[in-house]
ZAMARGU-4260 file (C-alpha; in steps of 0.2 Angstrom, whole numbers, plus 5000, padded with zeros to 4 digits):
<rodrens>
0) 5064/5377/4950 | 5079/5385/4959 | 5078/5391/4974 | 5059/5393/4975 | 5047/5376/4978
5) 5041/5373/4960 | 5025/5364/4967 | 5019/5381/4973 | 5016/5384/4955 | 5008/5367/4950
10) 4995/5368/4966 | 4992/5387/4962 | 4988/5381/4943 | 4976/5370/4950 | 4968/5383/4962
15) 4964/5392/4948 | 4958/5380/4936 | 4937/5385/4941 | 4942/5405/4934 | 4946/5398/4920
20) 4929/5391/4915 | 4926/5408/4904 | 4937/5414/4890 | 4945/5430/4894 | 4961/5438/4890
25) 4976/5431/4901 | 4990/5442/4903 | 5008/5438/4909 | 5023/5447/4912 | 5040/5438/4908
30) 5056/5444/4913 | 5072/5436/4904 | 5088/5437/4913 | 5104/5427/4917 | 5112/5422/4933
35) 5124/5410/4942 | 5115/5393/4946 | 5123/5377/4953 | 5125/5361/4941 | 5132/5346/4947
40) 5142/5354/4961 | 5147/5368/4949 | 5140/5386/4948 | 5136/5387/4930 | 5127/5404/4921
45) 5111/5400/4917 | 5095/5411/4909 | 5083/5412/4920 | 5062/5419/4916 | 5057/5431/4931
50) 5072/5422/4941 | 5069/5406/4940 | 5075/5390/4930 | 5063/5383/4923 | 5051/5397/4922
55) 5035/5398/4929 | 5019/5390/4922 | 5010/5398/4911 | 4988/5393/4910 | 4977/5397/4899
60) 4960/5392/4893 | 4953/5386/4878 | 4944/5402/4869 | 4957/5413/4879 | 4965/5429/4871
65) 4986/5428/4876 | 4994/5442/4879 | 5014/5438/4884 | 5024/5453/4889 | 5044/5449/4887
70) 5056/5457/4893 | 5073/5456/4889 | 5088/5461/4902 | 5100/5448/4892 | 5116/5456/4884
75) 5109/5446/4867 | 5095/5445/4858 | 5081/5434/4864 | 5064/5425/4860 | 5050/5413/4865
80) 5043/5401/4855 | 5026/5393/4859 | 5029/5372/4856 | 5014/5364/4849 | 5005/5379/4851
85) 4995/5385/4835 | 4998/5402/4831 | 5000/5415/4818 | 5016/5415/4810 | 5022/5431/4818
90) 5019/5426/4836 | 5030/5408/4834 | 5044/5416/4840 | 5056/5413/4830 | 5068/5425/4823
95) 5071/5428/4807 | 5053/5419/4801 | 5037/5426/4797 | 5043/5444/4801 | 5047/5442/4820
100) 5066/5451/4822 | 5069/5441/4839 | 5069/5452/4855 | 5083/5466/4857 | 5092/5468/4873
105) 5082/5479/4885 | 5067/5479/4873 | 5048/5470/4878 | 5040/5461/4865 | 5020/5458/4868
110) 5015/5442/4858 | 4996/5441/4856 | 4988/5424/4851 | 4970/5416/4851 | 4971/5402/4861
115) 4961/5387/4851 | 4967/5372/4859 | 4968/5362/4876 | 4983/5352/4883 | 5000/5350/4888
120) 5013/5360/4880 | 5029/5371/4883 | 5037/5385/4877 | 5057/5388/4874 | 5071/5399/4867
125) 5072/5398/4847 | 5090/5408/4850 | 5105/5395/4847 | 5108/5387/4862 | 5098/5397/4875
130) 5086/5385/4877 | 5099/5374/4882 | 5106/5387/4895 | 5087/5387/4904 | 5078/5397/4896
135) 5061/5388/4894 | 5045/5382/4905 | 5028/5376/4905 | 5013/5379/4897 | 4994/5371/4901
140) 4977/5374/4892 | 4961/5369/4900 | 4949/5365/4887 | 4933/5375/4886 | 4917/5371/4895
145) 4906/5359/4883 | 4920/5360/4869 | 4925/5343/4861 | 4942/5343/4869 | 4932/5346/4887
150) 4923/5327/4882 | 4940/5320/4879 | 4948/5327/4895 | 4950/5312/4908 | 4947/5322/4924
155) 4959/5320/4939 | 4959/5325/4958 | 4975/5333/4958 | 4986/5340/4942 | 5007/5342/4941
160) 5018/5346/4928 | 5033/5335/4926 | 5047/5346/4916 | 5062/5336/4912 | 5077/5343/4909
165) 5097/5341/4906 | 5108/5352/4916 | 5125/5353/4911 | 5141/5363/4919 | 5144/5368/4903
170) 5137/5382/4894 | 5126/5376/4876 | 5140/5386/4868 | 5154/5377/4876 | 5145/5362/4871
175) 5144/5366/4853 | 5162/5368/4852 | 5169/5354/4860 | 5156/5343/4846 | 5164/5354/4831
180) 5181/5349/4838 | 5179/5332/4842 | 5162/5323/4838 | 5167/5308/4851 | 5172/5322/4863
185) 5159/5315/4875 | 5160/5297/4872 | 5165/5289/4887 | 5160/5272/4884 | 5168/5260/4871
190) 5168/5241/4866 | 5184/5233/4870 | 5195/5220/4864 | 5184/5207/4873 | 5167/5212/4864
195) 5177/5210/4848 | 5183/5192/4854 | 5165/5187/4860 | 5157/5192/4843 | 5172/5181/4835
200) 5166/5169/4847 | 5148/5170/4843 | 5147/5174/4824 | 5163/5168/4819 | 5178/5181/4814
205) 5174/5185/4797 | 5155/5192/4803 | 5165/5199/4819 | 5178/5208/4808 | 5165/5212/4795
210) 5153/5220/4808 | 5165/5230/4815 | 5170/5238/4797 | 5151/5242/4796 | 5155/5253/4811
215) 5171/5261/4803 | 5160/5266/4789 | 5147/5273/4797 | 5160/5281/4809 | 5153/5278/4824
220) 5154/5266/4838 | 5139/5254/4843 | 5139/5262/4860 | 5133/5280/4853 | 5116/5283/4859
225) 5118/5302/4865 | 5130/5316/4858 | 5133/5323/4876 | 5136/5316/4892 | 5139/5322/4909
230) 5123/5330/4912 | 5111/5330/4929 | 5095/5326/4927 | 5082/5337/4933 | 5063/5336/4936
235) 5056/5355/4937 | 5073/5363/4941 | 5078/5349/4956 | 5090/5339/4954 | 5088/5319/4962
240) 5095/5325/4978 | 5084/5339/4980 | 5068/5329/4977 | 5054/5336/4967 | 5038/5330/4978
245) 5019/5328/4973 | 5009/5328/4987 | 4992/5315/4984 | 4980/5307/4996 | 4978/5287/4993
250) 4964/5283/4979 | 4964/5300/4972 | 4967/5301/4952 | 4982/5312/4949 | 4986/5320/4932
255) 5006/5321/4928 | 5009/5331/4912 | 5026/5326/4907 | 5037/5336/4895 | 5054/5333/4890
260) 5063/5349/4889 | 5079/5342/4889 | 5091/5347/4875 | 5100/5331/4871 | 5090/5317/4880
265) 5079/5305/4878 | 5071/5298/4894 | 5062/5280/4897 | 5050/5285/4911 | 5043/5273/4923
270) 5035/5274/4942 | 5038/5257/4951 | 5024/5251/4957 | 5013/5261/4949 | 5002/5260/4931
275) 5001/5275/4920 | 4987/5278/4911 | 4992/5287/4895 | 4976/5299/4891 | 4986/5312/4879
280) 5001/5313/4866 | 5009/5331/4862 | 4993/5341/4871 | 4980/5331/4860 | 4967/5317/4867
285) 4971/5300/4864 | 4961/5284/4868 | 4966/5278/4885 | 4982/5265/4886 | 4989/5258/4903
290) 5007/5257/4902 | 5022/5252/4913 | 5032/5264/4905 | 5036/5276/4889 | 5050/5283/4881
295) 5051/5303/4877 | 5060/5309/4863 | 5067/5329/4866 | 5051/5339/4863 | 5038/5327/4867
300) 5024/5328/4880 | 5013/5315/4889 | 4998/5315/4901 | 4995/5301/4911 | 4984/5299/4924
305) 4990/5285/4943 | 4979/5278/4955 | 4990/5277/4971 | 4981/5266/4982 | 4993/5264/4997
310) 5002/5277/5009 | 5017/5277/5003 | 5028/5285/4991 | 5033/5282/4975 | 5046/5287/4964
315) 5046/5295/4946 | 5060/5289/4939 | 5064/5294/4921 | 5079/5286/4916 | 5092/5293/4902
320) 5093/5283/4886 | 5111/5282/4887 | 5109/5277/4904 | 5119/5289/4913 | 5110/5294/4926
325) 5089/5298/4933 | 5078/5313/4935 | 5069/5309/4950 | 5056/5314/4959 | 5043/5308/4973
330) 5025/5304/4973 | 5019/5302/4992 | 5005/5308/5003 | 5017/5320/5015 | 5033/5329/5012
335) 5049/5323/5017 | 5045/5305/5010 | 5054/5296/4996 | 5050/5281/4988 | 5065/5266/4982
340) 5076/5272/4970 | 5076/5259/4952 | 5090/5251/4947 | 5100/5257/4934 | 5097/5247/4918
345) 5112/5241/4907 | 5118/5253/4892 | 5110/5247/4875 | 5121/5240/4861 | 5115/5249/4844
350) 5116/5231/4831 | 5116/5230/4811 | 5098/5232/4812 | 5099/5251/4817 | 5109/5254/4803
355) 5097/5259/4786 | 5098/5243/4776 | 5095/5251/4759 | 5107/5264/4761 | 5121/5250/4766
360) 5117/5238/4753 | 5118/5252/4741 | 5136/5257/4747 | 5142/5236/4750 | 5131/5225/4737
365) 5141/5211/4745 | 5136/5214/4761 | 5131/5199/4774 | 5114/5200/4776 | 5114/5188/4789
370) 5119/5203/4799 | 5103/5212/4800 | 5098/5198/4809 | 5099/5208/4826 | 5088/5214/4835
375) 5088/5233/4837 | 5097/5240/4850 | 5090/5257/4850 | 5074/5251/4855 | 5077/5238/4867
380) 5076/5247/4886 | 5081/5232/4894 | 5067/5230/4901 | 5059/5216/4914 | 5049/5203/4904
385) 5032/5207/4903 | 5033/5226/4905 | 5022/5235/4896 | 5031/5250/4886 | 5020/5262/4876
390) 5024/5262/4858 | 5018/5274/4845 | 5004/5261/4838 | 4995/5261/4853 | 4988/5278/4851
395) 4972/5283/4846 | 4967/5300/4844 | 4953/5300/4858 | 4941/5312/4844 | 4938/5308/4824
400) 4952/5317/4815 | 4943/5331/4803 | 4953/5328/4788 | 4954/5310/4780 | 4956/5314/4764
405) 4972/5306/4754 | 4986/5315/4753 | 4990/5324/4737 | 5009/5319/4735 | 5024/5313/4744
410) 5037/5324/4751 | 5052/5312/4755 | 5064/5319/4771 | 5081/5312/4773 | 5089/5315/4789
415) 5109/5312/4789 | 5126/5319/4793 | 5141/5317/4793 | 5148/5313/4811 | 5167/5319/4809
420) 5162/5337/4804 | 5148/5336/4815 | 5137/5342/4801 | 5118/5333/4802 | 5107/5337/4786
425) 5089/5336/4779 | 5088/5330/4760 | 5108/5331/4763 | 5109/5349/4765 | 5112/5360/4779
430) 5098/5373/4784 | 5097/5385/4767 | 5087/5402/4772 | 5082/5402/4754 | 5076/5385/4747
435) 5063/5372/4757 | 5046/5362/4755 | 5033/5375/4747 | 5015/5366/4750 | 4997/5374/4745
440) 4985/5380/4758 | 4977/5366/4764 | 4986/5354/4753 | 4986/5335/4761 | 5004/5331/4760
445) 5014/5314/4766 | 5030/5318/4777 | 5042/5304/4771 | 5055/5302/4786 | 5070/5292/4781
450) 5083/5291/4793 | 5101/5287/4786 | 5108/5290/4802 | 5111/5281/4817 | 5105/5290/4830
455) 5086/5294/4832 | 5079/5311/4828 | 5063/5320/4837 | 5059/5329/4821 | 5047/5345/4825
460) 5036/5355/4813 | 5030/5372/4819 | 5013/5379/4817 | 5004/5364/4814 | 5000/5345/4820
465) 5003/5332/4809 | 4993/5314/4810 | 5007/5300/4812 | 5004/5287/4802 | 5004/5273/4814
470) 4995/5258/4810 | 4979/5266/4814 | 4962/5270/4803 | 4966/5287/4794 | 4950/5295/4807
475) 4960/5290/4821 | 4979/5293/4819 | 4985/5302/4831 | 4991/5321/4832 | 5008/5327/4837
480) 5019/5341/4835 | 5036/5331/4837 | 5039/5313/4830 | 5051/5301/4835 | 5061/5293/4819
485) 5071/5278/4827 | 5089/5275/4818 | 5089/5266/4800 | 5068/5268/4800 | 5057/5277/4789
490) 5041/5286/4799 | 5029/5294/4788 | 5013/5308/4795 | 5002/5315/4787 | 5000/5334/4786
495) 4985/5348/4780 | 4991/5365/4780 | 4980/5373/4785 | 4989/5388/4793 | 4999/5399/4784
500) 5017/5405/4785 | 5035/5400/4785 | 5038/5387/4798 | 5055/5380/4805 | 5054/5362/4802
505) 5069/5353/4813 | 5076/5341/4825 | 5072/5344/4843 | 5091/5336/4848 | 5098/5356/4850
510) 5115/5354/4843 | 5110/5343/4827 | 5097/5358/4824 | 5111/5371/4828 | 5123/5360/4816
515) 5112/5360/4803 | 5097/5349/4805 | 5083/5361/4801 | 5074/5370/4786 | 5059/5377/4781
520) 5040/5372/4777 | 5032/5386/4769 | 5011/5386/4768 | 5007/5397/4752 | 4992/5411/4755
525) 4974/5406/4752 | 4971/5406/4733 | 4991/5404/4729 | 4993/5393/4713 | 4999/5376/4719
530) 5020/5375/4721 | 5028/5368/4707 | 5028/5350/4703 | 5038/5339/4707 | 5042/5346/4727
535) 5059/5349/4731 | 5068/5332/4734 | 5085/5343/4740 | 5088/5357/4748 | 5105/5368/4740
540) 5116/5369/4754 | 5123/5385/4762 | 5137/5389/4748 | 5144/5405/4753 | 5153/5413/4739
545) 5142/5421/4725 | 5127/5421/4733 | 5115/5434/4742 | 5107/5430/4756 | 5095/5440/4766
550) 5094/5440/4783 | 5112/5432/4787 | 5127/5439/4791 | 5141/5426/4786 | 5157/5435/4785
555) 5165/5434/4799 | 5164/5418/4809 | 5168/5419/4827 | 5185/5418/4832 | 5192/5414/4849
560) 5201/5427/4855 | 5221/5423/4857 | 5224/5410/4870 | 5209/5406/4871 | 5202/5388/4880
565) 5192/5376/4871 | 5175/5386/4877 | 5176/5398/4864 | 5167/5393/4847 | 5180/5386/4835
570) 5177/5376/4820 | 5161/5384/4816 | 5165/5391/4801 | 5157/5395/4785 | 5169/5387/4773
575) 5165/5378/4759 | 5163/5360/4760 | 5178/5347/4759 | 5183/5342/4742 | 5182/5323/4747
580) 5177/5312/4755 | 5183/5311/4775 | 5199/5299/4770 | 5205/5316/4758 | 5200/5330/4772
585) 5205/5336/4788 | 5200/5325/4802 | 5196/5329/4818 | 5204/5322/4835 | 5207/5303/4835
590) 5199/5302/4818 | 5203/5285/4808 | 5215/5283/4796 | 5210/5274/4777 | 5222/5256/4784
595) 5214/5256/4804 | 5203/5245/4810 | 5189/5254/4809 | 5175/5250/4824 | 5189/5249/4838
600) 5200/5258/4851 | 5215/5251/4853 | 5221/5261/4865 | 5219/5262/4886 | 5206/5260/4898
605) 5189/5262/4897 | 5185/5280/4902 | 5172/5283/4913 | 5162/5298/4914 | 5172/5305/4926
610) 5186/5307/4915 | 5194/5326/4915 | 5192/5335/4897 | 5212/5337/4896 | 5212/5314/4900
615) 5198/5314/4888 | 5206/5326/4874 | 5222/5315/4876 | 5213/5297/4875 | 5206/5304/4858
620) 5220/5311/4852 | 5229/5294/4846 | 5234/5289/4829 | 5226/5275/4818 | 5216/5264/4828
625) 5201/5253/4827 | 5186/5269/4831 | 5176/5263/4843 | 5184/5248/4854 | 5195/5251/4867
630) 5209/5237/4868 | 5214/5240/4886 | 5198/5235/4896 | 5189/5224/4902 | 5174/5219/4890
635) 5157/5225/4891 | 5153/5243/4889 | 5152/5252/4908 | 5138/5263/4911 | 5145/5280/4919
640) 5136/5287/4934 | 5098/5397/4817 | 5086/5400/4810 | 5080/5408/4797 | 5077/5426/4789
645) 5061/5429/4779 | 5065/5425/4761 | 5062/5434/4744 | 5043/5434/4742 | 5039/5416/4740
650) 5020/5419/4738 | 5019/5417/4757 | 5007/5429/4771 | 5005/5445/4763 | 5011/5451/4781
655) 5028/5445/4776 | 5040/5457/4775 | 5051/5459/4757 | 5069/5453/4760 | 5083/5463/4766
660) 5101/5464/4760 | 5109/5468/4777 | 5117/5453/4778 | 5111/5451/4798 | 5100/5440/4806
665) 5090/5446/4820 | 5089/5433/4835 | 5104/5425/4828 | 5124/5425/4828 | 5125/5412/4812
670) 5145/5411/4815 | 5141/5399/4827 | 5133/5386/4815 | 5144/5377/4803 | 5135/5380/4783
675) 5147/5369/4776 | 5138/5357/4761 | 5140/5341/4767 | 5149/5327/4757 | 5133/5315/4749
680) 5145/5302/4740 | 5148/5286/4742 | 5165/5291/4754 | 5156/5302/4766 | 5158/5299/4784
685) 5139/5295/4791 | 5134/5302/4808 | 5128/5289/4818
</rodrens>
């Protein structure tokens, strides 16, 4: 936390733990505001909760009435949404849904809640790109004297929240632009000439030449495991210099409730020298499991309990998946003490194997299947043999899960894009405020994930936990609010609906959500006939012209003013689709040509991540080439230091209000998202 020791918070959160022992009616004051605070050596504008980044930590108990006053001194509109947390629709928090109209500037907004749950959680911004800009902090529930979750609890002598987050000297909406512009805008680290020779080498140079026209299709490079780079890493507002402590006394159990609040990053988290003890998954109870170290996708949250034995310090390193960098902090029995810093692990190489087999075979019958051979890239963390990393079949749920009965049907969701438009889709449509997946009132539905992609997605339903389908007895499948789906995989969960309301259903990566990745789960009201049969396998995409939707205001798209840098919003338009397929369309910056090579660079040096946005602009800005390899370097790749407005009456909550015509989306400026229908033909240019 800027400027103010975040560990006052986590120590007062503990100190207060016995006045929690009886529910009562917990009140808070939050005040939303903006100021200058410095990233990376750069005084950036940041949205800050009662003046600090991240905001302060919110406890309640189990059996706890909520009441959250917010205020909002932003020139925008604002909002908070509760992650994980289980709450009536109009308390989620997110504009446009369920009847809440966001949070108007100099306007308080009191959300009321019954708290019936325990565990780790958080709570975030649902306004594009505030989230991203800081506005978000931490939110822990004690569970209730003699409750079932209280049995489940592992108890611990001391208790810290770990936030982990990614701070960029950008703003989220320079961000945004930058990707519109230029997918590869942020992609610093590229196969060379050499790679390409040592895969001739190795596989012979029709497997070599092959692969790498894999990569062109797809139209991404092998080296593209985060959108953005260039961020600082950050545990509870400190950066590594600045040294987040935990203070513990040797032999005394301590409780670190991680959560991964960063927009765009995926952390591998370890302690060196240390076990972890993973006792809960996403706020809920799971069986015991000691681990070396875990990964976190965006969203996520993990408690784990250490045993330091020795007067010393250790450090929390959680390391970025693209491996660009750490958030650090220290573990030790004084202040002023730091532990050894890890070494920095090598950049992981996405293979065939990340690619979806089905959908490639489907697009190249004659492919070599030889080339799926590979191990996955994605999930190798490169680390020593015989660590110990968590994976998602290790968890139990600590309890017997309520509910195991079958599920009634199969909802299938297929998570894609279309990487030079920047567009990322469910069931290959962007986010539609009028169509998505009707279910009954406590139906028992599957979740189908299919990721067509190349990138993993941190897919997140609001309003209720699903059970993820792990390997595990259906009794004891785990809950969780946010779910991993690797690159080329399919992950199903399991879901009862049991809480009615329109709820956002999205990927937690922020700018896939704000390009399009997101859409609606709507629970029909008690007694509602059952939707119609079969579910809806696509969702229409957002086609602008003839159409009437509430809620949105779509006629005039943001444009830079005249001169204008690159930090305004351009390219995020609501045009229609292209026609074609990307070899027929307007391509963005460094795009490929139909006769390139696809899968390689020819051009320069590497560029680092230290490359200025005016060398970077101009390295991309080359004609045909082979995407993806730069020709010029040295081989090996070198690792650098909208939502939704409520719908006509869809036989939702009663509370729901009837549509409005007005065109405008409260909580929302929708110019900044691109609607465009993406391309779902054989041609089209696959994100990652």
């Amino acid at each position: 936390m800027k400027h103010l020791p975040y560990w006052v918070f986590a120590m007062t959160t503990v100190a207060a733990a016995p006045l929690l022992a009886h529910a009562e009616t917990r009140e808070y004051n939050l005040t939303i505001g903006s100021r200058p605070i410095s990233v990376g050596g750069h005084m950036t504008p940041k949205i800050t909760i009662n003046g600090t980044m991240p905001g302060p930590i919110l406890r309640f108990a189990e059996g706890d009435d909520a009441v959250v006053h917010v205020t909002n001194t932003l020139k925008a509109d604002t909002s908070i949404h509760w992650h994980g947390m289980v709450v009536p629709g109009s308390q989620d928090g997110v504009p446009g849904f369920n009847g809440f109209d966001g949070i108007k500037p100099g306007q308080t907004f009191t959300y009321r809640f019954h708290i019936k749950q325990s565990g780790t959680y958080w709570y975030h911004a649902h306004s594009i790109g505030q989230e991203q800009d800081g506005l978000l902090g931490g939110l822990v529930i004690d569970p209730a004297a003699g409750s079932k979750d209280a049995a489940m609890t592992v108890p611990a002598d001391k208790d810290y929240v770990i936030i982990l987050s990614d701070e960029s000297p950008e703003t989220a909406a320079q961000i945004q632009a930058h990707l519109k512009g230029n997918a590869d805008y942020y992609q610093y680290h590229r196969r060379t000439v050499g790679d390409y020779f040592h895969d001739v080498k190795t596989m012979g140079f029709a497997k070599a030449t092959q692969m790498a026209g894999m990569w062109g299709k797809m139209n991404m490079r092998p080296t593209d495991l985060a959108d953005v780079e260039g961020y600082t890493f950050e545990i509870n507002g400190l950066s590594p210099q600045e040294n987040w402590t935990g203070l513990f006394k040797p032999g005394e159990k301590v409780k670190l409730r991680f959560i991964n609040a960063g927009a765009m990053t995926m952390f591998d988290v370890r302690i060196p020298g240390l076990k972890m003890t993973v006792v809960a998954a996403d706020g809920q109870p799971v069986e015991p499991v000691t681990v070396d170290e875990f990964r976190m996708g965006n969203a996520e949250t993990y408690d784990v309990i250490v045993e330091p034995t020795e007067d010393k310090a250790y450090t929390i390193a959680a390391e970025s998946l693209d491996r660009t960098g750490f958030a650090l902090g220290t573990l030790a029995p004084r202040e002023g003490m730091r532990g050894d810093v890890p070494a920095q692990r090598p950049r992981a190489i996405l293979t065939m194997s990340d690619m979806n087999m089905a959908k490639m075979m489907k697009d190249d019958p004659n492919m070599d299947m030889s080339l799926m051979d590979q191990p996955s890239g994605w999930s190798d963390a490169h680390a020593p043999a015989g660590t110990k990393i968590l994976a998602y079949s290790d968890l139990k749920y600590a309890g017997e899960q309520a509910d195991a009965r079958e599920p009634t049907r199969d909802i299938k969701v297929v998570l894609d894009g279309n990487m030079e438009r920047y567009v990322w889709t469910m069931n290959g449509k962007t986010f539609d405020p009028a169509e998505g997946i009707h279910v009954a009132y406590n139906e028992r539905v599957r979740l189908t994930y299919v990721n067509d992609s190349m990138m993993a997605h941190p897919m997140h339903l609001h309003g209720m936990f699903v059970q993820l389908e792990n390997g595990q007895p259906v009794d004891k499948m785990p809950n969780k609010h946010t779910v991993i789906v690797p690159p080329g995989q399919t992950v199903s969960v399991l879901l009862t609906a049991d809480n009615e309301g329109t709820w956002a259903f999205h990927c937690h990566l922020m700018n896939h959500m704000i390009s399009g990745m997101m859409t609606d789960l709507v629970v029909e009201e008690p007694g509602a006939p059952p939707p119609a049969s079969p579910p809806h396998d696509t969702m229409p995409g957002m086609d602008m012209p003839g159409t009437s939707m509430p809620g949105m205001k779509m006629d005039k798209p943001q444009q830079p003013p005249a001169g204008a840098s690159n930090d305004a919003m351009p390219g995020m338009t609501m045009s229609a689709p292209d026609a074609a397929g990307p070899s027929n369309g307007p391509k963005a910056t460094g795009s490929v040509s139909s006769d390139a090579m696809p899968g390689m660079d020819m051009k320069g040096d590497d560029t680092t991540a230290n490359t200025s946005a005016k060398d970077h602009d101009q390295h991309d800005s080359h004609g045909p080439s082979m995407n993806g390899m730069d020709m010029g370097a040295s081989s090996g790749a070198q690792p650098a230091h909208p939502k939704k407005s409520p719908p006509k009456p869809k036989k939702t909550a009663p509370a729901k209000p009837a549509a409005k015509h007005d065109m405008s989306m409260p909580g929302m400026d929708m110019s900044h998202m691109d609607m465009g229908q993406t391309n779902t033909g054989k041609d089209q240019g696959h994100a990652h």
